[in-house]
C-alpha positions as CSV (number, residue, x, y, z in Angstrom):
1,X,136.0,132.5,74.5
2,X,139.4,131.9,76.8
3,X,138.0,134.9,78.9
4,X,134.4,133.6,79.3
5,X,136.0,130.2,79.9
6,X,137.9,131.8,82.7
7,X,135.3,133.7,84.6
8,X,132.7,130.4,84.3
9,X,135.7,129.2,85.9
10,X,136.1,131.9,88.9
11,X,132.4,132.0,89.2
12,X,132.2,128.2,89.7
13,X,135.5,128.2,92.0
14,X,134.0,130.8,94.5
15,X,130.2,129.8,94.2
16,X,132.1,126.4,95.7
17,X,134.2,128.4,98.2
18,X,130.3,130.1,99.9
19,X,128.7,127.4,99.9
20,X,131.6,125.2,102.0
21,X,131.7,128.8,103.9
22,X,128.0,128.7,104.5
23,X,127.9,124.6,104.8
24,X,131.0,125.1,108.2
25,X,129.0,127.5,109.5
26,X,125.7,125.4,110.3
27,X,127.6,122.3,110.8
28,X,129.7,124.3,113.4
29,X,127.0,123.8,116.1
30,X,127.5,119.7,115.4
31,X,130.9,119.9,115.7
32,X,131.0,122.1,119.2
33,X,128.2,119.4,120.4
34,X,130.8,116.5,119.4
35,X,133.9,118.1,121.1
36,X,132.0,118.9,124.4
37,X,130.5,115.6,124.7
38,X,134.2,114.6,125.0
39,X,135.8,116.5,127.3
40,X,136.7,116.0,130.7
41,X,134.7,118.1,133.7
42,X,137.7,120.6,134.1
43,X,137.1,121.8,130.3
44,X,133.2,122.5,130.9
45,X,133.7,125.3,133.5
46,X,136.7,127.2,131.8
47,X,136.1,130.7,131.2
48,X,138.2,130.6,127.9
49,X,136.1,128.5,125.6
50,X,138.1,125.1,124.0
51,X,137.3,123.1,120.5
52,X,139.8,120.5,121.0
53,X,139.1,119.2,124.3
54,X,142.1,119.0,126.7
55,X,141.7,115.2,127.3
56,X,139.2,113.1,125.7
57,X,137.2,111.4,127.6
58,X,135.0,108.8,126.2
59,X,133.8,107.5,129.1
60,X,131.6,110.5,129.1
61,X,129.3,107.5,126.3
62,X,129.3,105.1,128.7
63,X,128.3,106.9,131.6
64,X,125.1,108.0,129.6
65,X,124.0,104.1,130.2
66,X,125.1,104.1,134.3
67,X,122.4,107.3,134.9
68,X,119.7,106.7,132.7
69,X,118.0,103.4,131.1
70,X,119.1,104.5,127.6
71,X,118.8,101.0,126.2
72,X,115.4,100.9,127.0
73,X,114.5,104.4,125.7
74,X,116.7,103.5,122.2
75,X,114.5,100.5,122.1
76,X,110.8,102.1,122.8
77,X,112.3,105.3,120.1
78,X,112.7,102.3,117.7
79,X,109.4,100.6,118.3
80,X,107.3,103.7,118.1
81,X,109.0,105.2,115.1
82,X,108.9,102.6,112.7
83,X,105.2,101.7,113.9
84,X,104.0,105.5,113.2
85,X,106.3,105.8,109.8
86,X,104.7,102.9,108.0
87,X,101.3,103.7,109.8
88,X,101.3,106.8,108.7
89,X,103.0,106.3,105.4
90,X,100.4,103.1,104.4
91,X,97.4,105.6,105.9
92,X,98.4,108.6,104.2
93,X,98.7,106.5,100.9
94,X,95.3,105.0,101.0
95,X,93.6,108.4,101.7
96,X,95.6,110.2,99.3
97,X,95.0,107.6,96.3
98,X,91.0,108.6,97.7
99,X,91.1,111.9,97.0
100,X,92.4,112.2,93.9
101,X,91.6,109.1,92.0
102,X,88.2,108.4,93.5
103,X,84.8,110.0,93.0
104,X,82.4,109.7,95.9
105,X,79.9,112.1,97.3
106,X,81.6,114.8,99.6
107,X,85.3,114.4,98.7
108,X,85.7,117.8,98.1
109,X,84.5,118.9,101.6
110,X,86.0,116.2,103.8
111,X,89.6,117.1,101.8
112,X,88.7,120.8,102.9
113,X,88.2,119.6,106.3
114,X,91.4,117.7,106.4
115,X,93.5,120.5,105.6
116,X,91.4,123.1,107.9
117,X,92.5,120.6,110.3
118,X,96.3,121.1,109.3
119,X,96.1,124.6,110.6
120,X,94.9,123.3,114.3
121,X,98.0,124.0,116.8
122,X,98.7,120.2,118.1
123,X,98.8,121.3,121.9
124,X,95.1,122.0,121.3
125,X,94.6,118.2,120.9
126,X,96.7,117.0,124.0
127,X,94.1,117.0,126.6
128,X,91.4,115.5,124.8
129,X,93.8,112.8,123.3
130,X,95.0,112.0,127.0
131,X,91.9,111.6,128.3
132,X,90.7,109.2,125.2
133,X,94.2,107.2,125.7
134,X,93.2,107.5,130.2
135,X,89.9,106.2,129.4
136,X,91.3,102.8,127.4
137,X,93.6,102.5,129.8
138,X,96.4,102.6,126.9
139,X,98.5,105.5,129.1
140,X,102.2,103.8,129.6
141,X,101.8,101.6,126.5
142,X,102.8,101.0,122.9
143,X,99.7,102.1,121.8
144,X,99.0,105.1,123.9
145,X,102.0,106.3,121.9
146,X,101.4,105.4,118.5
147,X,98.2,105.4,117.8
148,X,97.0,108.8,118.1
149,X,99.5,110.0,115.9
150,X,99.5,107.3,113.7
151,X,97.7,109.5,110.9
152,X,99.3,112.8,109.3
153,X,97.0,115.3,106.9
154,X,100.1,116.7,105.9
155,X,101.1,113.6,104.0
156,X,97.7,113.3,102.7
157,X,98.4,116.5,101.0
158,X,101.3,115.7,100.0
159,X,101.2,112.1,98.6
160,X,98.1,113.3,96.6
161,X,100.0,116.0,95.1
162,X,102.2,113.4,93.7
163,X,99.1,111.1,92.7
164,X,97.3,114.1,90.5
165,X,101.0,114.3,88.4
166,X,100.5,110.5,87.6
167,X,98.2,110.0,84.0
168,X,94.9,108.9,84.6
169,X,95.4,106.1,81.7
170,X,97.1,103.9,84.0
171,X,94.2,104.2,86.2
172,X,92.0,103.6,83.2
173,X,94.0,100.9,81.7
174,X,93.7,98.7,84.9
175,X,90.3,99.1,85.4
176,X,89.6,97.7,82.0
177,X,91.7,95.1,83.0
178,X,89.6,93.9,85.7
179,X,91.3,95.7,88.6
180,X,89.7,96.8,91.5
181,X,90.4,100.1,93.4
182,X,93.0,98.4,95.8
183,X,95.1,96.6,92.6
184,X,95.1,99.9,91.8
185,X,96.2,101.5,94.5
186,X,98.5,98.5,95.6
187,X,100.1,97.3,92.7
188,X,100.1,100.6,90.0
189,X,100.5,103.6,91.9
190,X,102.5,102.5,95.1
191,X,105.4,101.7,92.5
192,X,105.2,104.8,90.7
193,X,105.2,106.9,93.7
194,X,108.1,105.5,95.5
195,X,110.4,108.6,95.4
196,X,107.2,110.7,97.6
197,X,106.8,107.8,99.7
198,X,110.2,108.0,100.7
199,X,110.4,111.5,101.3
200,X,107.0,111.2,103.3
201,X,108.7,108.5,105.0
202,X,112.0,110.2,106.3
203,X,109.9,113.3,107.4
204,X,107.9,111.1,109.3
205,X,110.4,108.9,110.3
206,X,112.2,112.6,111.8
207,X,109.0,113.8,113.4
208,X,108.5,110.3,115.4
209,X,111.8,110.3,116.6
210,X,112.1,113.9,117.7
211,X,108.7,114.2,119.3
212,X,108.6,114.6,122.5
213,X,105.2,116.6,123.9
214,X,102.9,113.5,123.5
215,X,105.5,111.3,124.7
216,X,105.9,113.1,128.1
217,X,102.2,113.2,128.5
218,X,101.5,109.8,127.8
219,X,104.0,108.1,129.7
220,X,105.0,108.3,133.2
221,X,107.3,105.1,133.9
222,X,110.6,104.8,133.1
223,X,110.4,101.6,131.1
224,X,108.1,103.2,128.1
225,X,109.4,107.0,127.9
226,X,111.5,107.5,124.6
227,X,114.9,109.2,124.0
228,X,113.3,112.6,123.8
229,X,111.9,112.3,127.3
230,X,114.8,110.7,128.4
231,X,117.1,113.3,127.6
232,X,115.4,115.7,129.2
233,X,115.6,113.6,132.3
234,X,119.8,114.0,132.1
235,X,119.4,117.4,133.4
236,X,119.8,118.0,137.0
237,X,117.5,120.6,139.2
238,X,120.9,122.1,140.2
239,X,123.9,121.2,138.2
240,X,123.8,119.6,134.7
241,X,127.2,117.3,133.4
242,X,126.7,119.4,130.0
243,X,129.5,116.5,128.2
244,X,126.9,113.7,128.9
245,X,123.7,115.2,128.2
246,X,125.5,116.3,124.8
247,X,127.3,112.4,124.6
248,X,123.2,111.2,124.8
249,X,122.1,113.9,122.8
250,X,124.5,112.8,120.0
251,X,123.9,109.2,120.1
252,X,120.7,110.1,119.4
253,X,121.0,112.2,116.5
254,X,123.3,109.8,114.7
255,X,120.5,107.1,113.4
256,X,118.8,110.0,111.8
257,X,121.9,111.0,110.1
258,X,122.6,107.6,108.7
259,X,118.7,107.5,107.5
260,X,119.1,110.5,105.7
261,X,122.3,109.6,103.5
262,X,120.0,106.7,102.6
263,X,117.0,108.8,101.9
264,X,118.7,111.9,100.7
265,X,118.4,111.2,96.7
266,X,114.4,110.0,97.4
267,X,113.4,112.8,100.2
268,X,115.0,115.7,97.6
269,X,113.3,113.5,94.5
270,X,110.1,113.3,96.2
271,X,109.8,117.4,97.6
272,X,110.1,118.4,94.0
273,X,108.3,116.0,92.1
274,X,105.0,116.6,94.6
275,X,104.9,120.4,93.7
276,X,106.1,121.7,96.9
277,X,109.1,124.2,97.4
């Protein structure tokens, strides 16, 4: 027993030891982005390559804010993010509770359809959504950039997966109560399916944020791009300040971060109580 004790011991202690290994090595690539972002001009063109910078410089933050708007991106990332997560997530919902609690005639077909859809490159869809958006005259607005991608098939999918694992008695139970489709929907199996919503949420919440094709179509003035655009405006035709476009790069990375040590329990919860791996 003392020798099995031991090498459940040994197996534990280096199981522990590859995994901080293996968890170094992809948070190295955060790390080198941190330490450039701080260093001084000199540091960025020295043939032997530095972690620690030689002086930090975190001026390198502030100067993000003198060459580009980044206020105003931060705040039109913000506004279109959290209008296409609960869009998406209250959307998504409604059409998932559809499909699998609902009869009606061609269910089957139109949920075929939906995920046929799923397998359609999204590049294919940017002409015809910009000249839809050119036509309402909604190109360098709020709407232009939410509304087009204000539904997702993949959380259809997913969101009903979660809605088949709930027991139809609850469903049953209501209805016998007197409840209509949307008491239902609203007040029985929103509750129950918190943990998917919240991993459907984050996902969506990481897409809006990072997405950056539709956003450089749509918009054209300064005042309504995002942070993805706007980053890619921090690099020069001829010479790019590497520290600052990394100093932006990070300030945008970090709300994501502190969303997902919020959602972390509920995104991991809700993956493996839908049925995907």
């Amino acid at each position: 027993m003392k020798r099995r004790s031991t090498r459940h011991k040994l197996t534990r202690i280096g199981l522990h030891i590859v995994l901080m290994s293996v968890g170094l090595f992809f948070m190295f690539p955060f790390i080198w982005s941190i330490s450039t972002s701080l260093k001084p001009l000199s540091d960025l063109f020295s043939v032997e390559p530095k972690l620690i910078p030689s002086e930090i410089r975190w001026e390198n933050y502030s100067d993000v804010f003198d060459i580009a708007p980044f206020l105003q991106f931060y705040a039109n990332t913000i506004i279109v993010t959290i209008a296409r997560t609960f869009g998406q997530v209250f959307i998504a919902s409604l059409a998932a509770f559809a499909f699998s609690q609902l009869r009606f005639p061609g269910r089957d077909v139109m949920f075929f359809i939906l995920l046929a859809g799923l397998m359609v490159p999204d590049q294919v869809l940017i002409v015809p959504r910009f000249i839809i958006m050119r036509e309402f005259g909604w190109l360098n607005t709020y709407q232009g950039l939410i509304i087009p991608l204000i539904f997702s098939s993949f959380g259809v999918f997913l969101l009903r997966q979660f809605f088949l694992g709930i027991p139809k008695e609850f469903h049953e139970a209501a209805r016998l109560e007197g409840a209509n489709p949307f008491q239902v929907y609203w007040d029985i199996y929103l509750p129950l399916a918190r943990p998917a919503l919240a991993a459907f949420g984050f996902l969506a919440l990481l897409f809006s944020w990072n997405e950056f094709l539709w956003a450089l179509t749509v918009t054209t003035d300064s005042d309504m791009q995002v942070l993805s655009v706007g980053l890619a405006l921090l690099q020069g035709q001829h010479f790019t300040n590497n520290a600052i476009l990394l100093a932006a790069a990070n300030m945008a990375t970090f709300p994501l971060l502190i969303a997902f040590l919020f959602f972390q329990k509920q995104l991991v919860e809700g993956i493996t109580l839908s049925g995907l791996k």
